[in-house]
N, C-alpha and C positions, 0 to 999 in steps of 0.2 A: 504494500500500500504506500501510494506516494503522495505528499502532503505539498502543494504550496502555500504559504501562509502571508499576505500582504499588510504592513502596515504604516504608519503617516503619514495617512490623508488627513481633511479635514477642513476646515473653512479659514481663508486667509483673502489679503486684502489685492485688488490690482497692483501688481510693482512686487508684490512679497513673494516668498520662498517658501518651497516645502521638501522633503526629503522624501521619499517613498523606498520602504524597505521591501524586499519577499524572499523568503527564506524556503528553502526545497528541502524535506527531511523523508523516510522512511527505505524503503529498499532501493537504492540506486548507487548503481555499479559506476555510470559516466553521465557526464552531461553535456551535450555540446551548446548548440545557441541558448541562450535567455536571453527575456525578452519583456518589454509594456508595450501594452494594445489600450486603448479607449476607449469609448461610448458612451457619446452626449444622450441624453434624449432624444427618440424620434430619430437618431441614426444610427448608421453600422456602426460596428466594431472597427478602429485603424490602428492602424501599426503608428507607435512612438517613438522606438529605439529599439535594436537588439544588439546584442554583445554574444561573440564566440568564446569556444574555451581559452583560447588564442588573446581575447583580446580588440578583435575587430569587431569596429561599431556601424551601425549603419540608423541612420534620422531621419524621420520624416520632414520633409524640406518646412513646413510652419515651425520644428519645433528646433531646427540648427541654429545654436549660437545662445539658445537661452536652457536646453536641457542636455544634464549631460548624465550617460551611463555607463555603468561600473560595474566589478562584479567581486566576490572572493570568494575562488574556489575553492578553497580550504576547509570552506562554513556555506556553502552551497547556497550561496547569498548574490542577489543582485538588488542593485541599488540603482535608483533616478531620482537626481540632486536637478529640480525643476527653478528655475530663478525667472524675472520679471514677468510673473505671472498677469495673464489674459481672462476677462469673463468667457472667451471663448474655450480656455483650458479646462473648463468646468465639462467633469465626465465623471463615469465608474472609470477607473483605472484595474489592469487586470493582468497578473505579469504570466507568465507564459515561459515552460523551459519544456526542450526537446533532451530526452534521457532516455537508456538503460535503465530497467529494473535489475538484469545479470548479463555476463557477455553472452549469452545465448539468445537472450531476445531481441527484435528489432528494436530502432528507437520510436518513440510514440512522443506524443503533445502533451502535454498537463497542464492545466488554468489553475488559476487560484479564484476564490472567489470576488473578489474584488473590493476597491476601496475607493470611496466617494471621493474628489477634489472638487468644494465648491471655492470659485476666485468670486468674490463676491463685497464692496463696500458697504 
């Protein structure tokens, strides 16, 4: 059973900063990309960032220059350090890693449940 666990969401002001943690625990042998995806109301799901085990990042073009992703794979931890936040950055945030449960099985998806960012005065 594989766990991701999202947290520091929360409500903050236009201009402010938030940190968004998700921590990946239970049977897992490797992990390669992590990941944050979004969803405002009333839209799809988009891609925000993802990070390889490597290290390589790739941004959605609204979010380069103001969020940045990280990861340690040590603690099966990925992190988005979000800075001069938008009412437009208001979503469920939802982080996302591609992993082994053993070297025998392929790799699969796993979500976490999500965490609210309201940017909001």
């Amino acid at each position: 059973q594989v766990r991701l666990v999202e947290s520091g969401g929360g409500l903050v002001q236009p201009g402010g900063s938030l940190r968004l943690s998700c921590a990946a625990s239970g049977r897992i042998f490797s992990i390669n990309a992590m990941g944050w995806y979004r969803q405002a109301p009333g839209k799809e799901r988009e891609l925000v960032a993802t990070i390889t085990s490597g290290g390589n990042t790739n941004y959605a073009d609204s979010m380069k220059g103001r969020f940045t992703i990280s990861r340690d794979n040590g603690k099966n931890t990925v992190y988005l350090q979000m800075n001069s936040l938008k009412p437009e950055d208001t979503a469920v945030y939802y982080c996302n890693a591609e992993l082994r449960g053993s070297r025998w099985e392929r790799v699969r998806d796993y979500w976490g449940q999500g965490t609210q960012v309201t940017v909001s005065s």
